[in-house]
C-alpha positions in Angstrom: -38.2 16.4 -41.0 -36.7 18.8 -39.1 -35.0 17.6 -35.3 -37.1 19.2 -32.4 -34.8 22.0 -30.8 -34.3 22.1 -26.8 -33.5 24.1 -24.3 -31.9 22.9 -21.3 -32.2 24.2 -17.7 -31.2 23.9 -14.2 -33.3 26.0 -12.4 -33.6 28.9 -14.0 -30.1 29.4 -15.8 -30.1 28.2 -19.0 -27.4 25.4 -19.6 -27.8 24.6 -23.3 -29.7 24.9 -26.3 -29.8 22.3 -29.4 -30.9 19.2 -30.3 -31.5 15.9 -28.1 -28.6 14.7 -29.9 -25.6 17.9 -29.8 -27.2 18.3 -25.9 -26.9 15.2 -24.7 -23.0 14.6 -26.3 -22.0 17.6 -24.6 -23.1 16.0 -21.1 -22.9 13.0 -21.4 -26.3 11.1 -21.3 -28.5 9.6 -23.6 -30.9 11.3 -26.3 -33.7 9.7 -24.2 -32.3 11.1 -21.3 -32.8 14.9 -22.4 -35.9 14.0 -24.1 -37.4 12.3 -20.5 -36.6 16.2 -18.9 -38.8 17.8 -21.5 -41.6 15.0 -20.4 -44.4 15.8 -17.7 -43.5 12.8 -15.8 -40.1 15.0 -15.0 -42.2 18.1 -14.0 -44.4 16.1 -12.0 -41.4 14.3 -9.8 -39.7 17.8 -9.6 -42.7 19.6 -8.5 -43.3 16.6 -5.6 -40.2 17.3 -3.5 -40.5 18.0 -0.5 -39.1 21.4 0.3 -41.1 23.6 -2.1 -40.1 27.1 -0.2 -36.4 26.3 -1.7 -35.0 27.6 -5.3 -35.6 24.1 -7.5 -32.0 23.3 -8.8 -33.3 20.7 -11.3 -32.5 20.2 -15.0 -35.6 20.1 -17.3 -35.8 20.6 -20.6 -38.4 22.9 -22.8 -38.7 22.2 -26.6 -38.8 25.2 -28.9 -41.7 25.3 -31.1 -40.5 26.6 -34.4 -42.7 28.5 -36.3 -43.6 28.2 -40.3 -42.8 30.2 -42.6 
């Protein structure tokens, strides 16, 4: 089984691409860590701050469906 690939973001630059694993060793954290950004618990605590009018400047990450061949 192949590892889920990940894209990571803050805001709307893209930070890094690879796997839970090669991500989170280049910043520091936890597999689980990047995993939780890609989770809808993440989107729904960024999406209930309170100054909604502002650029978000939060990391989340986005999982890259692969497709078969």
């Amino acid at each position: 089984m192949k590892e889920k690939i990940f894209v990571l973001y803050k805001g709307e630059k893209v930070i890094d691409i690879g796997t839970a694993k090669e991500i989170a060793k280049k910043r520091g954290v936890t597999p689980e860590f990047i995993k939780y950004l890609s989770t809808p618990t993440n989107k729904k605590r960024i999406d209930a701050r309170k100054n909604k009018n502002r650029i978000s400047n939060a990391m989340i990450c986005v999982k890259i469906e692969e497709e078969d061949e």
